[in-house]
C-alpha positions in Angstrom: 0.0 0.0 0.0 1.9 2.9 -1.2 0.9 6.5 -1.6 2.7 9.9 -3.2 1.2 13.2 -2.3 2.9 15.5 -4.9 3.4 19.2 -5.0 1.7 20.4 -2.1 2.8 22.6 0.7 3.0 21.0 3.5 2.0 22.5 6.8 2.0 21.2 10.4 1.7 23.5 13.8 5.7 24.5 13.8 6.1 25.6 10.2 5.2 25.1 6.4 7.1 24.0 3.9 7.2 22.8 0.1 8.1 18.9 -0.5 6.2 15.5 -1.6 5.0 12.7 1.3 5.3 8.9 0.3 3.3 6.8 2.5 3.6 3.2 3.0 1.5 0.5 5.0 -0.4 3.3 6.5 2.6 5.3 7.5 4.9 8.2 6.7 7.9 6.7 4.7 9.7 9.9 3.7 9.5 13.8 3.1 11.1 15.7 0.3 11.3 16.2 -3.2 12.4 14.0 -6.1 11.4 10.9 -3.8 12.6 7.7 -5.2 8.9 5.7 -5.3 7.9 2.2 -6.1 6.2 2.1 -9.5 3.1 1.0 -8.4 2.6 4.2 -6.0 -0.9 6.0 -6.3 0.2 9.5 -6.6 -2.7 12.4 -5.4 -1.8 15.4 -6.7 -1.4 18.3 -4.3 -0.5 21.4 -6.6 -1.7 24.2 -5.4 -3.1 22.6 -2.0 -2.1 22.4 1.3 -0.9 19.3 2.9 -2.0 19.0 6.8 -2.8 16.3 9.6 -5.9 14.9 9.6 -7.9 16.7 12.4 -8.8 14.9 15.6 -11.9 15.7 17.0 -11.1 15.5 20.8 -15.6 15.7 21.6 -17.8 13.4 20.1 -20.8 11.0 20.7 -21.8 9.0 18.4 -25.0 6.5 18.6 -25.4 8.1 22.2 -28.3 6.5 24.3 -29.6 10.0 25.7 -32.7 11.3 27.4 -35.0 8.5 26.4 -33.6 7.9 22.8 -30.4 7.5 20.9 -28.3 9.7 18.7 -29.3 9.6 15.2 -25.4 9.4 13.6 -24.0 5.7 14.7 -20.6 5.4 14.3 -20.6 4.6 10.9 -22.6 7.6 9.1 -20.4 10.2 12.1 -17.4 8.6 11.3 -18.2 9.1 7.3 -19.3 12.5 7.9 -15.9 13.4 9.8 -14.0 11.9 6.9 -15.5 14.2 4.2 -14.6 17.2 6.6 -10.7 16.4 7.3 -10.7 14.6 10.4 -9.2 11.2 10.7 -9.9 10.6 14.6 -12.5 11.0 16.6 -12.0 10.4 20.6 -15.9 9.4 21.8 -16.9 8.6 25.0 -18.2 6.0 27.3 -20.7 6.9 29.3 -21.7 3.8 31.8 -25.1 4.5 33.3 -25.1 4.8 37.6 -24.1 1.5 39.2 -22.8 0.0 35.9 -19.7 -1.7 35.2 -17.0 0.7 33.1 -15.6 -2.7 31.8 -19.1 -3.1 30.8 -20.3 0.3 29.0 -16.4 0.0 27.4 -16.6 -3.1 25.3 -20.3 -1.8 24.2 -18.9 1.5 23.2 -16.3 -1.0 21.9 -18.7 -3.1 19.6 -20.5 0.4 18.6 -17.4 1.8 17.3 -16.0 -1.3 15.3 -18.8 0.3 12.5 -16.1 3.4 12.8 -14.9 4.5 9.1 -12.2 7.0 10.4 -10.0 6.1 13.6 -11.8 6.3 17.0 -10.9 6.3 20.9 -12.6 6.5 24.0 -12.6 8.7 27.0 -14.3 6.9 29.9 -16.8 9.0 31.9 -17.1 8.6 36.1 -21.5 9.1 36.4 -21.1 6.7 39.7 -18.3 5.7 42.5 -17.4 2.5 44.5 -14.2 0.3 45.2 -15.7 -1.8 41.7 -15.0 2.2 39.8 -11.2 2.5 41.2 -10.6 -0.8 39.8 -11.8 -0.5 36.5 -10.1 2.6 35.5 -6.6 0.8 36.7 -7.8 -2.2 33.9 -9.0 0.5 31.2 -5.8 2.3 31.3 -3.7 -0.9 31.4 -5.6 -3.0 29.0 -7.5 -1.1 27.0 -5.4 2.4 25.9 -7.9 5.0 28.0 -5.9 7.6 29.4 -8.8 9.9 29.8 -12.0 10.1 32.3 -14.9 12.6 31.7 -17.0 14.0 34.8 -20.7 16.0 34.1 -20.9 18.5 36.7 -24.3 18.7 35.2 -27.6 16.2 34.6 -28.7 16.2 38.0 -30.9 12.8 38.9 -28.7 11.4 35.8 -25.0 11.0 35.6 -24.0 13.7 37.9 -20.5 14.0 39.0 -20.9 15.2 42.7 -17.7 16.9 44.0 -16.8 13.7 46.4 -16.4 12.0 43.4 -14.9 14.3 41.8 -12.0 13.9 44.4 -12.4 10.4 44.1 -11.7 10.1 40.6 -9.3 13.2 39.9 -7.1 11.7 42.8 -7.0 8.4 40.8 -6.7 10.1 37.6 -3.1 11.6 39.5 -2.8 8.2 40.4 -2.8 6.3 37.3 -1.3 8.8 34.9 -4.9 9.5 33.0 -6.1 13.1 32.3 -9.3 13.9 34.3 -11.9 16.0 32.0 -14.6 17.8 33.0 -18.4 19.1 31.5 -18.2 22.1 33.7 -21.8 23.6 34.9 -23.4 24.0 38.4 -25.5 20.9 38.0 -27.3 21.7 41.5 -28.6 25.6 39.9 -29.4 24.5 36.5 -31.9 21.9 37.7 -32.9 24.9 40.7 -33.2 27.5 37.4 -35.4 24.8 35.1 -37.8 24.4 37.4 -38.1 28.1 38.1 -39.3 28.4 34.5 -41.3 25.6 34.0 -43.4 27.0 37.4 -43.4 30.2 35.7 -45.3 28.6 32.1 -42.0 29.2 30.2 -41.8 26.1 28.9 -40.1 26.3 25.1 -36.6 26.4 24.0 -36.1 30.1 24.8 -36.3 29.0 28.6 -32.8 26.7 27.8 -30.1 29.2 27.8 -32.3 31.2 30.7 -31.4 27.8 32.7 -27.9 27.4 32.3 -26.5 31.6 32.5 -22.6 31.9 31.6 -22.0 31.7 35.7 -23.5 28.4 35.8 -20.5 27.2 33.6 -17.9 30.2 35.4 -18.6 28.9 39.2 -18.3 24.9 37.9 -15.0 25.4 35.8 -13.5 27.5 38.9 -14.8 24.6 41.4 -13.0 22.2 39.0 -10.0 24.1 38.5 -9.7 24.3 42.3 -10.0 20.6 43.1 -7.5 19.5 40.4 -5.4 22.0 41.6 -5.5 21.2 45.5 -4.3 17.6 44.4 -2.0 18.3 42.2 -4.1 16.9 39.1 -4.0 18.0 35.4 -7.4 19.1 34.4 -9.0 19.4 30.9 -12.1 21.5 30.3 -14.7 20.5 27.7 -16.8 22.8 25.4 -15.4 25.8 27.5 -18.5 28.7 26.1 -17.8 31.3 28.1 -16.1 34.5 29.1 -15.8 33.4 32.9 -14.3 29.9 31.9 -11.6 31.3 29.8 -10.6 34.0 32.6 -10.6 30.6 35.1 -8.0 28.5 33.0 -5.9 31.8 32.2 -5.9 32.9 36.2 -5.0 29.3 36.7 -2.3 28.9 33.8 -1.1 31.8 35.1 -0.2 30.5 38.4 1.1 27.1 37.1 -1.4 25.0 37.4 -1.8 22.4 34.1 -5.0 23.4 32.6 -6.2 23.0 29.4 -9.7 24.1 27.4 -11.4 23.1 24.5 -14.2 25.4 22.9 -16.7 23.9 19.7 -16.7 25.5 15.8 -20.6 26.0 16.8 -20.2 27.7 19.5 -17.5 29.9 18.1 -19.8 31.4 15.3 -23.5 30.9 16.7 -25.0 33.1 19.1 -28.3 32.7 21.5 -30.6 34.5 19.2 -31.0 31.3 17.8 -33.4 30.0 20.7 -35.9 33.3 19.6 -36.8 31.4 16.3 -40.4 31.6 15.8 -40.1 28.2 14.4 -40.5 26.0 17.9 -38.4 23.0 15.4 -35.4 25.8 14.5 -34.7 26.7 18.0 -34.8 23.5 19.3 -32.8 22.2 17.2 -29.9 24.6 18.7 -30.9 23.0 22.7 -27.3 21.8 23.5 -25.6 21.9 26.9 -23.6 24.4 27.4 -25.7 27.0 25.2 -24.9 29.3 22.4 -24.0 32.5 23.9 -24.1 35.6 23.5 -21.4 37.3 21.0 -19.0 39.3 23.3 -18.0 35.5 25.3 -17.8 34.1 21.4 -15.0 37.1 21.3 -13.8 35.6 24.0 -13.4 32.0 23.0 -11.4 33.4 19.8 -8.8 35.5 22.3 -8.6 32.7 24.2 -7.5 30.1 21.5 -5.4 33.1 20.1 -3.6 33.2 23.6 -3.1 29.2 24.4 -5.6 29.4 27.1 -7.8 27.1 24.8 -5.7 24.3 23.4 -8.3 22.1 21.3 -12.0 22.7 19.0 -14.1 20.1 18.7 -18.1 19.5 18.3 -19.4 17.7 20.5 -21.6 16.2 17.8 -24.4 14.7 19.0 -27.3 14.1 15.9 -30.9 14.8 17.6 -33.4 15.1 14.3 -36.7 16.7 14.6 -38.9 14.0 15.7 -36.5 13.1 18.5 -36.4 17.2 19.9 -40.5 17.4 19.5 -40.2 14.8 22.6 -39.7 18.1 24.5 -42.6 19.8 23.2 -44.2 21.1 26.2 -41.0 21.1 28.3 -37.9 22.4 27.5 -35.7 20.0 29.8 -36.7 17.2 28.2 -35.6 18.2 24.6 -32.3 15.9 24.3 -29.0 18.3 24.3 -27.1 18.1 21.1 -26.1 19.5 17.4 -23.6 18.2 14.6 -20.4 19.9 13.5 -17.9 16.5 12.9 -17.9 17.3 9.1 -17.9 21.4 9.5 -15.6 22.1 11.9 -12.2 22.2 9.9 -13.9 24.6 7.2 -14.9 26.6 9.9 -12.1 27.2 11.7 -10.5 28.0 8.2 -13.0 30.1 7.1 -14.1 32.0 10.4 -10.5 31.7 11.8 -7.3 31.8 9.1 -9.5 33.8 6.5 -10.3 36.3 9.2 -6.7 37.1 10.3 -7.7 35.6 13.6 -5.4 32.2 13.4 -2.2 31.4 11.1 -2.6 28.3 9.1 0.2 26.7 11.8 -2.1 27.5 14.3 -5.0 26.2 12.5 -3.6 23.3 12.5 -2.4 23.0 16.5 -6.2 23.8 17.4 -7.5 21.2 14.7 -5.2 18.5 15.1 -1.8 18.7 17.2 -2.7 19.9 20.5 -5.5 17.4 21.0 -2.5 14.5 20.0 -0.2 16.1 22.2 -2.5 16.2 25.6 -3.9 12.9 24.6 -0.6 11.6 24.2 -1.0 10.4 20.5 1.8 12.8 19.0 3.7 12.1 16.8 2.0 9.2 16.1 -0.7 11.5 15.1 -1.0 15.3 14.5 2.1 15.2 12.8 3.6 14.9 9.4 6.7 13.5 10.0 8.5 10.1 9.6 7.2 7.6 11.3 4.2 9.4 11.8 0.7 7.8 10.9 -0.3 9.1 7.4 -3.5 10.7 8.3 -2.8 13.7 6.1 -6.1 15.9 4.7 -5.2 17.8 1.3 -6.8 21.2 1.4 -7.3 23.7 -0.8 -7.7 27.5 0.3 -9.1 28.7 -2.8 -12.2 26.2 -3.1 -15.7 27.6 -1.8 -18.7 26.0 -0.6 -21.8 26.5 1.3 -22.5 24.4 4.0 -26.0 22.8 4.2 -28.2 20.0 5.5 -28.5 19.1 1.7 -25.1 18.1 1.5 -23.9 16.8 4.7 -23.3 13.4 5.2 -24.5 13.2 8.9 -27.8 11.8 9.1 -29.0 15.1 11.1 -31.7 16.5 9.7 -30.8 20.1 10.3 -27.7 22.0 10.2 -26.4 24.8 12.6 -24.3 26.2 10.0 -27.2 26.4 7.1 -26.5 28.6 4.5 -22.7 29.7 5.2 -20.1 29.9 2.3 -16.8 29.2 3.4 -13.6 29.6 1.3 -11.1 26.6 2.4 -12.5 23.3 2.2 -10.6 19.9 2.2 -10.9 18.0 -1.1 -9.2 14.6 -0.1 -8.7 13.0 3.2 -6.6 10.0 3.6 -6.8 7.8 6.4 -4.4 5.1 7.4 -2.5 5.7 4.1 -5.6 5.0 2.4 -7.8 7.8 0.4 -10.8 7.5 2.8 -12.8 10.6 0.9 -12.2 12.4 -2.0 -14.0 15.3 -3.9 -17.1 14.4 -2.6 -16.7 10.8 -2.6 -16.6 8.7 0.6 -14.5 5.9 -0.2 -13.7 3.9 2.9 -16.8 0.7 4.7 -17.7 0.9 8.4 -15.3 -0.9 9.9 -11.9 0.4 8.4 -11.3 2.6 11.1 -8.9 1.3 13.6 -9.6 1.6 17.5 -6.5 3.9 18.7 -4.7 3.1 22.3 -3.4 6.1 24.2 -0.3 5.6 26.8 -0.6 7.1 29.9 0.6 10.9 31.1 2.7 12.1 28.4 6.0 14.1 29.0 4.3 16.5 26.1 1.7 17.5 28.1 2.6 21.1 29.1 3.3 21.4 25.5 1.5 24.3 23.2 
């Protein structure tokens, strides 16, 4: 299996240069020009393109069982959809109901993501605690590649991370090596502020945001901060969408603590006026946890990815369609929390982000792709074009336009939270294991060619940009 990508420029997080990649058996064989090449190479030609790591999208949950139903992209149609937007890995998570086995929820997770097209991982989430939950995050991180555990600080009466397990498990995360990662709002006043509304007849999607204020999400991520920091942990924030988280990981950074944020494309570019739709369907279909916000913390979000005080984008992608958000209908709280963004996210960034003057294409690609393998302790194996590396490379080409649209998304959502917006940059070919997995509008890879990815314990690139 041998592969030529020919006279592109090639650009990672550190610098950009000019030179061809030959790829062999799903790896990075060598880097330069006049290559000496097998004759029976495939050669894609890159003239005029760029030449980048595939993005890894840190935030994902595909075929989630959620509120009463289950996500409308399984792994194979998400995974698909990622492909034909530049990413090659997607890091999903576990999410065990209360009182069951991790082991358990892991190998279904597990047999969910064999359908995977791109390459997958798992973070692990911590909804419940006992002696049985210590052990089982020793034997994830030593058997099965998990170096990552997620804790809601929200969903009260659900999977709830109360803050004695939050010690728990952040002082066995220190313990074992693992990252702890956190969903960070005030679980206790958002179910205080929903029911508030609800007594009050305000019942409809407009009431979502109203439940879950920007200091919902500032007092959690501070409370999170704080523990991690009292033991000595390394902490990693989730969909960080707001003004008060950002000034919380910079204070913190600031005084030495490892911190690290990650915000979403969606909530980088959509703003709360969204739940005011008249259409009760539109504004629905924007009820995700945390909510859009309003602009000035989106100005926020952009200084703070500009300033290294958010590391990572991602989408949380999470495909509710119409039928499955009118089960809320006459009560906001019980419309299930999600949007897409796996395919979108790259061409937003680029468009919203380099085309703006706001990121460099090296930075571009640190937000997209290289800080998310460094923290989860995949570089160079991934985020990286370099020999040795794995060659999940994306071919993009900063000239092409398109307008992004439920029409022509490959997620099975039936609505998109980026309707109607032209972007200029857009990836034309993604290759995936050394294989081209999509290419100018073609998915060409089955469910089940991506590869399930184990991540090694705390990494000694972890303070690393």
């Amino acid at each position: 299996m041998k592969l030529l990508i020919k006279g592109g420029d090639i650009v990672t997080h550190e610098k950009t240069t000019t030179a061809d990649v030959y790829c062999i058996d799903g790896k990075i064989e060598a880097i330069g020009l006049n290559l000496d090449v097998a004759k029976d190479t495939e050669i894609v030609d890159a003239t005029g393109k760029l030449v980048m790591p595939g993005g890894i999208d840190p935030h994902t949950h595909m075929q989630l069982p959620f509120m009463g139903t289950v996500a409308s992209d399984d792994f194979a149609s998400g995974t698909a959809a990622a492909l034909a937007g530049g990413t090659t890995t997607i890091i999903d998570f576990v999410i065990p109901s209360p009182q069951q086995p991790l082991i358990e929820a892991y190998h279904q997770w597990k047999d969910w993501g064999s359908q995977s097209q791109c390459n997958y991982s798992f973070h692990v989430a911590i909804t419940w605690w006992d002696e049985t939950v210590h052990q089982d995050m020793k034997t994830l991180v030593d058997e099965h590649g998990v170096n990552s555990f997620k804790h809601f600080m929200a969903y009260k009466n659900a999977i709830m991370a109360t803050d004695d397990i939050l010690v728990s498990s952040f002082s066995r995360c220190l313990e074992l090596g693992a990252v702890p990662t956190v969903h960070a709002e005030n679980g206790e006043l958002v179910y205080h502020l929903q029911q508030k509304l609800l007594e009050k007849g305000i019942t409809g999607p407009e009431a979502h945001p109203l439940s879950r204020p920007p200091i919902v999400e500032g007092e959690a991520a501070n409370r999170a901060i704080n523990i991690a920091g009292t033991l000595g942990a390394p902490i990693y924030l989730v969909h960080v969408s707001t003004e008060e988280a950002v000034d919380a990981i910079q204070y913190a950074k600031q005084n030495g603590q490892i911190v690290f944020g990650e915000c979403l494309a969606g909530h980088l570019v959509v703003d709360d006026s969204v739940y005011q739709d008249s259409d009760w369907g539109k504004a629905a279909a924007h009820v995700m946890s945390p909510p859009f916000r309003p602009k000035k913390h989106q100005d926020a979000l952009w200084k703070g990815l500009q300033s290294n005080a958010i590391q990572t984008t991602a989408t949380d992608h999470c495909a509710f369609c119409a039928e499955q958000k009118a089960m809320g209908k006459d009560n906001f709280t019980m419309i299930p929390n999600g949007t897409a963004g796996v395919e979108e996210r790259m061409m937003v960034l680029w468009d919203k982000g380099v085309n703006q003057g706001r990121l460099t294409p090296n930075e571009f690609v640190s937000v997209t792709s290289t800080n998310a393998a460094k923290i989860f302790n995949l570089y160079p194996q991934k985020g990286a074009i370099a020999v040795g590396s794995d060659a999940d490379i994306v071919i993009w080409d900063p000239k092409a336009e398109k307008t992004l649209s439920v029409d022509t998304q490959y997620s099975k959502i039936d609505f998109s939270i980026f309707e109607g917006m032209n972007i200029v940059g857009i990836p034309v070919t993604t290759i995936c294991n050394g294989k081209v997995a999509w290419d100018n509008g073609e998915i060409k890879t089955q469910p089940g060619d991506g590869k399930y990815i184990t991540r090694p314990l705390m990494q000694p690139t972890i303070r690393a940009n």
